[in-house]
C-alpha positions in Angstrom: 259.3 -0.5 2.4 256.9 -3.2 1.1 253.1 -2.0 1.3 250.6 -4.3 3.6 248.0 -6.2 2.5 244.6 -4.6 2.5 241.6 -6.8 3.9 238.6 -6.5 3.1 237.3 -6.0 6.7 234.1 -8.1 6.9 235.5 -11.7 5.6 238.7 -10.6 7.2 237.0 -10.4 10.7 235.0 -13.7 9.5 238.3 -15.6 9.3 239.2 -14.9 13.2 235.4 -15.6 13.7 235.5 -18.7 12.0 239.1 -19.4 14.0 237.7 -18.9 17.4 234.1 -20.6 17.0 235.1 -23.9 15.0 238.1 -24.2 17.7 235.3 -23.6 20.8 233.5 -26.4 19.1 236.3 -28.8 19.5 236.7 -28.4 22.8 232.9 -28.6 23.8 233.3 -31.6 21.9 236.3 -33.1 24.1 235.5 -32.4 26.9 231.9 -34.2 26.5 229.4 -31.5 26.0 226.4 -32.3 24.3 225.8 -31.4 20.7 224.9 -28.7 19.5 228.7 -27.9 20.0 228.3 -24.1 18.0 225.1 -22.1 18.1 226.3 -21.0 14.5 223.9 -23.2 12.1 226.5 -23.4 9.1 229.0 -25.0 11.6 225.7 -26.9 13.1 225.3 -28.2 9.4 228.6 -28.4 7.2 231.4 -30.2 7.5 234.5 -28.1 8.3 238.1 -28.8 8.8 239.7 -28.5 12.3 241.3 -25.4 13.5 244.2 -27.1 14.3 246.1 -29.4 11.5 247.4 -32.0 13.8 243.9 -32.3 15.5 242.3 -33.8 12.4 241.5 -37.7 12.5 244.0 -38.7 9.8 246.6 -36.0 11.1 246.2 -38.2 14.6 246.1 -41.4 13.2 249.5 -40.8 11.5 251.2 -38.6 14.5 250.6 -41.9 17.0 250.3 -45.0 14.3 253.2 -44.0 11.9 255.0 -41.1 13.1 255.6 -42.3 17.1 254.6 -46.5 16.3 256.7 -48.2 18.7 257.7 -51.3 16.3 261.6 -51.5 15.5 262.4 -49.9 12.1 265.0 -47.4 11.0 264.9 -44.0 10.6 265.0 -44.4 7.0 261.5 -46.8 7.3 259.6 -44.9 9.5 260.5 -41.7 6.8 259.0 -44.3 4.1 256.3 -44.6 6.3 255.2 -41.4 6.7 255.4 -40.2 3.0 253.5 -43.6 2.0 250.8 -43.1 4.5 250.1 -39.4 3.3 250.1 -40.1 -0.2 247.0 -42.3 0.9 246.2 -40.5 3.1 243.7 -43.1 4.2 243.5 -44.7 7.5 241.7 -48.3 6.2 244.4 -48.8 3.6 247.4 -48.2 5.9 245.3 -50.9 8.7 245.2 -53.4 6.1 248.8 -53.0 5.1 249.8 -53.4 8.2 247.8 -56.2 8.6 248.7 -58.2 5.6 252.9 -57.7 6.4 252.5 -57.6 10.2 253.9 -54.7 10.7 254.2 -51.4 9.3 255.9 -51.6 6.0 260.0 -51.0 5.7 262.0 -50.3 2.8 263.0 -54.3 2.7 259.0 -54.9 1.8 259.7 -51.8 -0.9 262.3 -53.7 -2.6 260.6 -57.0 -2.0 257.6 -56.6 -3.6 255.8 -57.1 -0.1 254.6 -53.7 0.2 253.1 -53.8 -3.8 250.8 -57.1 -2.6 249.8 -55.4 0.6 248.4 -52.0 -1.6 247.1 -55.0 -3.5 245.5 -56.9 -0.6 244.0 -53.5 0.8 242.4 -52.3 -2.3 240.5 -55.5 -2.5 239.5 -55.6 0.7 238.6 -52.5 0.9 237.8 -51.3 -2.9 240.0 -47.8 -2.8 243.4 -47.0 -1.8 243.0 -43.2 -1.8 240.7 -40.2 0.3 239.7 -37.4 -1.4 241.5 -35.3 1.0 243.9 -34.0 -1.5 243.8 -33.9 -5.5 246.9 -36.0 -6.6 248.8 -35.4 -10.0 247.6 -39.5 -11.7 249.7 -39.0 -14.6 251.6 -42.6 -15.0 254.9 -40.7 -14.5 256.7 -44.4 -13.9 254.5 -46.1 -16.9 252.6 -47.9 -14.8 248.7 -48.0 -15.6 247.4 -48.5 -12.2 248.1 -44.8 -9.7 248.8 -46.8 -6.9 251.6 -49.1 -9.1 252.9 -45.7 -9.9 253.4 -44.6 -6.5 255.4 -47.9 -5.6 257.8 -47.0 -7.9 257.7 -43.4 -7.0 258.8 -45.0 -3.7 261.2 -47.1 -4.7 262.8 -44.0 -7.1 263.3 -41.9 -3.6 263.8 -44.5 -0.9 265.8 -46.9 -2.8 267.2 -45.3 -5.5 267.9 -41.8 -4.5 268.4 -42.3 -0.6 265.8 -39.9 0.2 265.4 -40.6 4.2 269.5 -40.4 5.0 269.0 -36.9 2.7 265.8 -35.5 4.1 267.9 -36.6 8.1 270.7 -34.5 6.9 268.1 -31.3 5.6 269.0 -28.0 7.2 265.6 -26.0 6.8 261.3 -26.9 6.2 261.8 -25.5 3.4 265.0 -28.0 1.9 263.0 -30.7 2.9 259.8 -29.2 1.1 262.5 -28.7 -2.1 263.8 -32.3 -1.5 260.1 -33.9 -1.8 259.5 -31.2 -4.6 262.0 -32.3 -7.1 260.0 -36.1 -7.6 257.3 -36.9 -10.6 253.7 -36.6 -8.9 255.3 -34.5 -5.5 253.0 -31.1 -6.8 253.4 -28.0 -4.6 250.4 -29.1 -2.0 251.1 -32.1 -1.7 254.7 -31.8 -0.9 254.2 -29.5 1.8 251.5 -31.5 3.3 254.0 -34.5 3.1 256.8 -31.7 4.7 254.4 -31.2 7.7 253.6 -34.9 8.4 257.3 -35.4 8.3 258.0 -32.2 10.7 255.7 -34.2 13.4 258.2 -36.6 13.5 261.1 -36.9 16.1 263.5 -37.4 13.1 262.7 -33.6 11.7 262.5 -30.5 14.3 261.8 -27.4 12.2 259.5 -24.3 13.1 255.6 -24.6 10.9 256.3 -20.8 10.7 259.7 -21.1 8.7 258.1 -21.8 5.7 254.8 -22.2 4.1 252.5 -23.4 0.8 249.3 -22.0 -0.1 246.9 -24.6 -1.7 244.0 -24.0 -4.2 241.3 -23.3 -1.5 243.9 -21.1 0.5 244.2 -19.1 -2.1 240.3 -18.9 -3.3 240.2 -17.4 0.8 243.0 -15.1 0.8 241.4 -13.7 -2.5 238.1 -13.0 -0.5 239.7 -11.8 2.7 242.3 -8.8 0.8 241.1 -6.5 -1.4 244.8 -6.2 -2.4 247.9 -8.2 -1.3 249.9 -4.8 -1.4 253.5 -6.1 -2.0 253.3 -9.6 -0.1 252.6 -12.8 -1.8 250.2 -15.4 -0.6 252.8 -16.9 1.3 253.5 -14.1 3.1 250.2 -13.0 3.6 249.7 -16.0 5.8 252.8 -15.5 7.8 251.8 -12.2 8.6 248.8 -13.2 9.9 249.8 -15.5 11.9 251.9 -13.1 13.1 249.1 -10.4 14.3 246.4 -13.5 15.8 246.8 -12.6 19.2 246.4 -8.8 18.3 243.4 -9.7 16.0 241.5 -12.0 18.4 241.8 -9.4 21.3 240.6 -6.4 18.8 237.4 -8.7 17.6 236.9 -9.7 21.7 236.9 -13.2 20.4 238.4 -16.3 22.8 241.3 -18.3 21.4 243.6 -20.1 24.1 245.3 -21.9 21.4 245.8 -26.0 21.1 246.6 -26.5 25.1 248.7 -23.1 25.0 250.1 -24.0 21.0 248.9 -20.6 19.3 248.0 -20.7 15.7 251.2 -21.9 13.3 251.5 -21.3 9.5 250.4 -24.4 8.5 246.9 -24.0 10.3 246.9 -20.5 8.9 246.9 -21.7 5.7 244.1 -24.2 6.5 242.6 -21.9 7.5 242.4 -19.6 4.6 240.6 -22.6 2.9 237.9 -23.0 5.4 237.2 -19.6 5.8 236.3 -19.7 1.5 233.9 -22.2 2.3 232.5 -20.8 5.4 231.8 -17.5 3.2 229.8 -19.1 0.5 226.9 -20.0 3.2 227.7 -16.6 5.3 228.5 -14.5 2.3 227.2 -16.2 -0.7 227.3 -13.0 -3.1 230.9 -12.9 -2.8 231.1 -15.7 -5.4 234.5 -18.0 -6.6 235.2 -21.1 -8.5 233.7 -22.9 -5.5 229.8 -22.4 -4.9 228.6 -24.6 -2.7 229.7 -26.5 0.3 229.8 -30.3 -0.4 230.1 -32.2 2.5 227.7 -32.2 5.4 228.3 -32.5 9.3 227.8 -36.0 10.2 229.5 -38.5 12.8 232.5 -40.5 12.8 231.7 -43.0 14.9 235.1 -44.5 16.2 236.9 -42.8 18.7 240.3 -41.6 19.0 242.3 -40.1 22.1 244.2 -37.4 21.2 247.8 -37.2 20.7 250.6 -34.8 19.7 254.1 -34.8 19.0 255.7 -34.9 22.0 258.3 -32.1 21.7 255.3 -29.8 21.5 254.6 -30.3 24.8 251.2 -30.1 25.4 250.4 -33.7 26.1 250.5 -33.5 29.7 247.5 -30.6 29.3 245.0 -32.3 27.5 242.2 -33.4 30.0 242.2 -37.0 30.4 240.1 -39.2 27.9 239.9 -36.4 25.1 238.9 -38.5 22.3 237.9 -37.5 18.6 234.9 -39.2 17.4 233.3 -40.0 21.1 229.7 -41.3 20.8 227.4 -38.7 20.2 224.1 -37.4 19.0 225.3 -35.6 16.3 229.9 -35.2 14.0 232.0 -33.8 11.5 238.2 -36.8 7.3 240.9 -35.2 7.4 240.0 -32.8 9.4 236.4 -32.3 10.5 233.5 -31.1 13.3 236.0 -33.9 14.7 
């Protein structure tokens, strides 16, 4: 029998604290509370990633905009679509691509050429292509000296080349479609699964978040502060099995957690999680040091708002009050992800 993971109780209990008081925030901020929206001053004063994955404003953008767009396309674009967008990951650029083709881009503007002057058209207008949401391998894998010229043809190698949407349609598992992703020049382990989860919001791939997993960089700097040993379980693991015991942990720590609308916590917001909860600690717990001493970005607003919206065969559309917006005016907010 494989030995548990051991935690090391006080950053372990911080990581369901963390949980249930950034998520509280989010909903004080829906449903039109005035800031402050936590009484805990490091929430009050850094920028911190949503609870929930699919709650963050590029995760929203792409689940109405790309995933659930209502412009004719194939299955095969709209799969395009949504590996382009997250590779950007960047909400301006994908607006002026759109706006430069008049519609969202298809794998005829791929082969075309149309979809290589609209990155060009966007990065002029807008002077990046790219957030820093996520650290992208820039190695010219396709010999191009511009990133975003080797992306195109990273494109055009799995879309046009390979016939990577009718193969990612036929996928059996998360996990084949993480592998399928995997096996491309620049597609590291983060970024695929990100890219497997953005995909997995879509009608066109229906697999459980809790069939299979990737811890990133700042998952793992968290797990390493939460466990004083893994026991026999790998990261991976480790996040599975706690987001297998949340409703056991919440209710041991008296903490409120009612889930997104019902949705309890999935592996992919586990994970998140994980990450957060190492840059939580080095306010809350700064002599429990890492790689990572500081945390970077401050609280501040996003001015624009968004209404909410989730992939319909979750089912929790119908339960969000109506009007929730991200980003409603406000006195005082916090990219991907954020106090959104």
């Amino acid at each position: 029998m494989k030995s548990t993971p051991i935690p090391r109780q006080q950053i372990y209990d911080l990581y369901w604290y963390f949980a249930s008081e950034r998520h509280a925030a989010f909903e004080r901020r829906i449903s039109g509370e005035p800031q402050p929206w936590s009484k805990d001053p490091i929430l009050q004063e850094f920028k911190f990633c949503n609870v929930y994955r699919a709650a963050d404003r590029v995760s929203q953008y792409m689940i109405r905009d790309v995933c659930y767009h209502s412009e004719a396309c194939t299955p095969e674009d709209r799969l395009f679509q949504i590996v382009a967008f997250r590779t950007f990951s960047k909400i301006e650029t994908w607006m002026a691509v759109h706006e430069f083709l008049g519609h969202h881009p298809t794998l005829e503007d791929l082969e075309d050429e149309g979809f290589t002057k609209a990155l060009s058209h966007a990065k002029q207008r807008n002077g990046g292509l790219y957030t820093g949401a996520f650290i992208l391998c820039a190695s010219a894998a396709y010999g191009q000296s511009l990133k975003h010229l080797n992306h195109v043809e990273l494109f055009r190698h799995m879309f046009l080349h390979d016939a990577l949407g009718e193969r990612l349609l036929a996928a059996d598992s998360l996990h084949e479609v993480y592998e399928l992703l995997h096996g491309y020049p620049l597609m590291g382990d983060f970024m695929s699964y990100q890219t497997t989860i953005d995909l997995n919001y879509s009608g066109l791939v229906n697999f459980s978040e809790n069939e299979f997993t990737k811890a990133g960089p700042g998952a793992l700097r968290g797990i390493k502060k939460m466990f004083e040993s893994l026991g026999d379980y790998t990261p991976t693991e480790v996040i599975l099995w706690m987001a297998d015991r949340q409703a056991e942990e919440f209710e041991r720590l008296g903490l409120p957690f009612d889930g997104l609308w019902g949705r309890p916590l999935h592996a992919i917001d586990c994970q998140g999680l994980c990450c957060e909860t190492d840059k939580y600690c080095r306010e809350a717990v700064p002599e429990l040091t890492s790689a990572r001493t500081r945390i970077k970005a401050r609280f501040s607003i996003t001015p624009k708002p968004l209404e909410l919206f989730f992939p319909p065969k979750w089912g929790i559309n119908d339960k969000l009050p109506r009007g929730s917006v991200l980003g409603a005016p406000a006195r005082t907010e916090s990219v991907e992800q954020a106090l959104l």
